[in-house]
N, C-alpha and C positions, 0 to 999 in steps of 0.2 A: 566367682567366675561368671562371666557376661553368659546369655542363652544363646544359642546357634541360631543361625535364622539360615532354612534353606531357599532354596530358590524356585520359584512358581513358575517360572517359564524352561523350555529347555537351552534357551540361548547363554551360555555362562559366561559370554565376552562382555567386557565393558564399552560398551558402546553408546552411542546417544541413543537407540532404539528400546534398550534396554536398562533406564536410569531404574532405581531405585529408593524407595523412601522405608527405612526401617517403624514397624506403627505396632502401638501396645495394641491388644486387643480387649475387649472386657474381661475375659476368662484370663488376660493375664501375659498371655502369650505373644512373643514377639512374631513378626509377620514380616514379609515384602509387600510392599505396593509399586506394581509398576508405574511408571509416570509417563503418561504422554507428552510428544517434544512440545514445544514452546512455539507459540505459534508469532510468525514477524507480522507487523505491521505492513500492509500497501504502500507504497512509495511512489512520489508524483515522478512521472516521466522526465520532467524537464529539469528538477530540482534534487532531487533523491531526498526530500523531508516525507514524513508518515504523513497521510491525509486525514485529515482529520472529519470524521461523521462516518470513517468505515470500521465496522469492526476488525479486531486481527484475529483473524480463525486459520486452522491447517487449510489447505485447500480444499477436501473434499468437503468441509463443512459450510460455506459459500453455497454449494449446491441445493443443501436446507434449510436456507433462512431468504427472506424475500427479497425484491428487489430492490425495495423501497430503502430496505438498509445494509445493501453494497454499493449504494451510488447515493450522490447527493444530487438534488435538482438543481442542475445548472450545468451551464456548458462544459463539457469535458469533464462533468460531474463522476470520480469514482478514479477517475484516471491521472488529473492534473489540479494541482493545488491553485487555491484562489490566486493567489496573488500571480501565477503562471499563466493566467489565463485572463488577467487584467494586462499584463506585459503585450500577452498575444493579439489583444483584443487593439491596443493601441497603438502597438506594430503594424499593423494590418490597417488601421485609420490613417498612420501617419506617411505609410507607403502608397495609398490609395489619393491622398492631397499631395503625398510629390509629384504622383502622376497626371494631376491637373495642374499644378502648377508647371508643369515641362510643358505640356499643353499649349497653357495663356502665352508661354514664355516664345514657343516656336512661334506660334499664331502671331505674334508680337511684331516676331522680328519678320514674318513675311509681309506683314501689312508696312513695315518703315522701309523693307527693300525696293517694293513697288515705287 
């Protein structure tokens, strides 16, 4: 017959807060290990893919590790994956030369109206 394994916390629901991992112990004995949840990966704003250069910690663990590695050096770094921010970067060029070429184009036709 298997040994009983009682329970080390007082919560007896099966819930995600309270997973469990059955563990021998040296002496022989079976045990509970509580398991903490799983922590998600960051996810780019634009895209919903993980970013990649951030760790995936619960949140409060962000709090304890530096800055240097929750963000990556670059624009929108931590927040927005590269290639979102290559999109953005050439969106932003290519709406800034429509706007001169509207420009050339009015200036054009005032100067052939004349």
């Amino acid at each position: 017959m298997a040994q009983r394994v009682t329970l080390r916390k007082r919560q007896p629901y099966n819930t995600t807060s309270n997973r469990r991992r059955v563990v021998k112990t040296p002496g022989g004995k079976l045990v509970y290990h509580h398991l903490k949840k799983l922590a998600s990966a960051p996810k780019c704003g634009d895209c919903g893919v993980a970013l990649p250069g951030v760790p995936a910690l619960r949140p409060r663990q962000y709090a304890t590790i530096s800055k240097r590695q929750k963000t990556v050096t670059r624009a929108y770094g931590g927040s927005r994956c590269g290639d979102c921010v290559k999109s953005r970067i050439l969106r932003a060029f290519l709406v800034e030369e429509a706007k001169i070429v509207k420009k050339v184009i009015k200036s054009q036709a005032k100067t052939t109206r004349k």
